[in-house]
N, C-alpha and C positions, 0 to 999 in steps of 0.2 A: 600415658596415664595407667597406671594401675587399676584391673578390674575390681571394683569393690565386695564381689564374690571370692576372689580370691585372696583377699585380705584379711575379708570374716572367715573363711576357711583356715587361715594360718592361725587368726586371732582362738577360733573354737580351741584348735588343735591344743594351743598352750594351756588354753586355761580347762582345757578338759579332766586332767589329773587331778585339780584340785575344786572338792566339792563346793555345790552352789548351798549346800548344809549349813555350810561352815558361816558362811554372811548371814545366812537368817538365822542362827543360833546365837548368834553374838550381839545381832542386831536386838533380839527379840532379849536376850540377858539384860544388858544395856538399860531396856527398856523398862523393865520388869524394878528392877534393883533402883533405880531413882524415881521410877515414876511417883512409887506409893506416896514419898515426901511435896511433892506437888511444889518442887525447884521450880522456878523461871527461867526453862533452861528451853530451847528450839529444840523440836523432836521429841517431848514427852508427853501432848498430849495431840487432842483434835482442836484444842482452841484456837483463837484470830491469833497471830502472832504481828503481821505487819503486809502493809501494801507497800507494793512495788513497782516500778513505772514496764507497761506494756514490752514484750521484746518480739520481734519478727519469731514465728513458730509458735506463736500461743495463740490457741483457740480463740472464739469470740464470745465461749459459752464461760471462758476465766474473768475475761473483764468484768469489773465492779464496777456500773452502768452509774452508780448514785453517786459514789467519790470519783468518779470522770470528769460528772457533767461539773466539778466544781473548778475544772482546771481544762487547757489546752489536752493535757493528757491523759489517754488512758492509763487506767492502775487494775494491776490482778492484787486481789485478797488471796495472801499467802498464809497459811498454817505451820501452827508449830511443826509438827510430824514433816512435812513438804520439806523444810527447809533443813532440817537436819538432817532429811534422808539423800538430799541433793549434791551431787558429786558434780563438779565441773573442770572438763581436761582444757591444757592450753598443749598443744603441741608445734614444736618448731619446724616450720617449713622452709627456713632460709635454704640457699643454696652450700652454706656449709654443712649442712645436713645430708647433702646427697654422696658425702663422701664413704670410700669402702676401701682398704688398703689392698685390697684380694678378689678374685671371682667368689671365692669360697666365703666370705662373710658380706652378710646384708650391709645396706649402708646404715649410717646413722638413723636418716630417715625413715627406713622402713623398721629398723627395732622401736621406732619411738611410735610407730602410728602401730604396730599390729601388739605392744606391749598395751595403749590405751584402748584398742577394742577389746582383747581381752581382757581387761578390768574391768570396763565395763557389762563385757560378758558374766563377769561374777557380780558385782552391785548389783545390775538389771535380775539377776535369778537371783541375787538374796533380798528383792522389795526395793533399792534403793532407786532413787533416779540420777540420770545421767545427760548432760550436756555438754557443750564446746562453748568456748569463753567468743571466738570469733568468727562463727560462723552462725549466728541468728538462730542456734540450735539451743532453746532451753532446758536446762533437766525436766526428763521426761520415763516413763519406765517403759517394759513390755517393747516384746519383741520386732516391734514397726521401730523403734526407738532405733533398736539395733541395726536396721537396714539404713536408716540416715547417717547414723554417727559412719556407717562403712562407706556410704557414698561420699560425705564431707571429707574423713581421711584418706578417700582416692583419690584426691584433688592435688596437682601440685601446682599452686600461683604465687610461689614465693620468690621474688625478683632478689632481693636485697642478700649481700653476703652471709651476713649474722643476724637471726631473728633475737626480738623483744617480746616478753611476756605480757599478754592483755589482761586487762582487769574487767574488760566486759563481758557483760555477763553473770557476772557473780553475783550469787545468789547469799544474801547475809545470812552469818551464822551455818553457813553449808561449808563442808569443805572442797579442797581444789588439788588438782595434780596439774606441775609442770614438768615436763620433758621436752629437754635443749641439750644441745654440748655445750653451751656456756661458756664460749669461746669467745662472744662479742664482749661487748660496752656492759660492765655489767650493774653500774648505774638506774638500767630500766628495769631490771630485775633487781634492784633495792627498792624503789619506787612501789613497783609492783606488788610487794610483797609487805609495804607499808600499808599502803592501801588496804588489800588485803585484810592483815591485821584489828585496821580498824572499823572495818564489816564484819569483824568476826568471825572471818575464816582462817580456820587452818588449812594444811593438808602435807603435800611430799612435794620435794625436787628433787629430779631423776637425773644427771647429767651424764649422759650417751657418749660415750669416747669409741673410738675403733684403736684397737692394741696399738697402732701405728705412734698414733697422738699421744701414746702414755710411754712408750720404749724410747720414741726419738734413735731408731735403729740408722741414724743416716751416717754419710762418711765421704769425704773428699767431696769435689765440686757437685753442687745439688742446687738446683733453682726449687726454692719454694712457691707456691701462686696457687692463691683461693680459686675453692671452687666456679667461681664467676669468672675468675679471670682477670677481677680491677685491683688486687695488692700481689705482687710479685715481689720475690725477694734471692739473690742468688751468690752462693758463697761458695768459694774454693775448698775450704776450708767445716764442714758441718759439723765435725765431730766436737771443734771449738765452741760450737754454740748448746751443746746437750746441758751443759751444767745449767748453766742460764736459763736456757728452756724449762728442764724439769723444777727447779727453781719457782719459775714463775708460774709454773700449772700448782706444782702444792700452795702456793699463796693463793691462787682463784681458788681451789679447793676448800683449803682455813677458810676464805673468806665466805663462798658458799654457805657453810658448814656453820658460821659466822650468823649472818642474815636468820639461818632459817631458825637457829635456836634462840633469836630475840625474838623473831615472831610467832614462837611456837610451832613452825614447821617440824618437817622431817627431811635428813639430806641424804643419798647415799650415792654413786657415782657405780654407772653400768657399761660394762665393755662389753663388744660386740663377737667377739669370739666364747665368749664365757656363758653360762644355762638362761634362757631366757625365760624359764620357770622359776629359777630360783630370784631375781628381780620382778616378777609378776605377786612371788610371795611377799618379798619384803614390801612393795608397793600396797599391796593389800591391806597387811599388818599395820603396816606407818597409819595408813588410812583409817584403820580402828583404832590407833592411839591417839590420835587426835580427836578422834570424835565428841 
């Protein structure tokens, strides 16, 4: 397992270049420029905006003791402000994730978990809150914040080939960042991002490739086989299958690309050899254009 110090170390390192100014200036514009009209919009003002059902990680000082006692469960009283400041990451732990073509480049995995604490590194310093869609972590701000989401993304318990995107968690009208390579069933990520939608969340997908998966540099006899080790595939012949291949990654791509712009997302696709600042940026940005 990866120590979670040393991940918030990596995470600080990227997002150290770019200022934590820069979120609370945009945040605070944002604010400034629609508030005065008094829209019905999350995040303009201090008003009730909506109760929400209790989630693992919330105090007992959020619950709303009088709309509880009228049901099996408990509800926190959520505010405008709260819920549009609230950022919630899903990141993929499947075991396709743990791949790296090289010693020299990270795996999937790890650009995906140390590119979400750094974001978080910057929402948490520009006011916003931040949370994990499945890990009982609800947007939360301030720096203890920081030390959970590091210990939750030091975890690795993901059995399964190719990860799905959870909707738990999600906080309405907040937005949300997914990071996957998007290689599985992509079905539960149309689902997902349905849903989504009609909570009224936006936000970005980030899809993680390592150069390997984008070149298809293979040639003569090659056994393909997932990281787990349950789909093996093996061919005399590889160089015959590039067309096909790349074929079929630009189609998941369009279709990406697809998804996110009916649900008002943002899509953009990040390789593992390439600036892990300059994907910290665009993830940011995406982040403010949805808002």
């Amino acid at each position: 397992m990866i120590h979670p110090a040393d991940l918030r170390a990596k995470a600080e390192d990227l997002a150290g270049p770019l200022p934590p100014l820069l979120a609370a200036a945009e945040h605070l514009a944002s604010t400034v420029l629609l508030g005065e009209h008094g829209r019905r919009r999350p995040g303009l003002g201090d008003e009730f905006w909506q109760y929400r059902p209790a989630m693992p990680g919330d105090e007992a000082r959020m619950v709303d003791w009088r709309r509880s006692a009228r049901s099996d469960t408990h509800f926190v009283r959520e505010k405008e402000w709260q819920a549009a400041q609230s950022v919630v990451i899903w990141t993929d732990r499947a075991q396709s994730m743990r791949f790296a073509s090289s010693d020299g480049l990270p795996t999937k995995s790890m650009a995906a978990r140390v590119l979400a604490l750094a974001a978080a590194v910057l929402l948490i310093r520009g006011g916003e809150r931040v949370g994990l869609t499945d890990a009982g972590l609800p947007p939360r701000s301030g720096e203890l914040q920081l030390l959970r989401l590091a210990q939750v993304l030091a975890e690795e318990d993901e059995t399964a080939d190719y990860g799905a995107p959870t909707t738990k968690g999600l906080v309405s009208h907040s937005r949300a960042v997914f990071l996957s390579d998007f290689l599985g069933d992509l079905e539960p990520v149309e689902a997902a991002l349905t849903q989504a939608a009609d909570r009224g969340v936006k936000g970005a997908l980030m899809q993680i490739l390592d150069p390997v998966e984008e070149a298809f540099p293979f040639d003569g006899r090659t056994i393909f086989e997932s990281v787990g080790g349950t789909i093996s595939h093996e061919t005399r012949r590889a160089r015959d299958l590039k067309d096909r291949y790349l074929e079929r990654l630009a189609e998941r791509k369009d279709r990406l690309q697809s998804l996110a712009r009916l649900t008002g997302w943002q899509y953009d696709c990040h390789h593992t050899d390439r600036s892990a600042s300059a994907a910290l940026l665009w993830l940011y940005q995406a982040l403010e254009r949805v808002h």
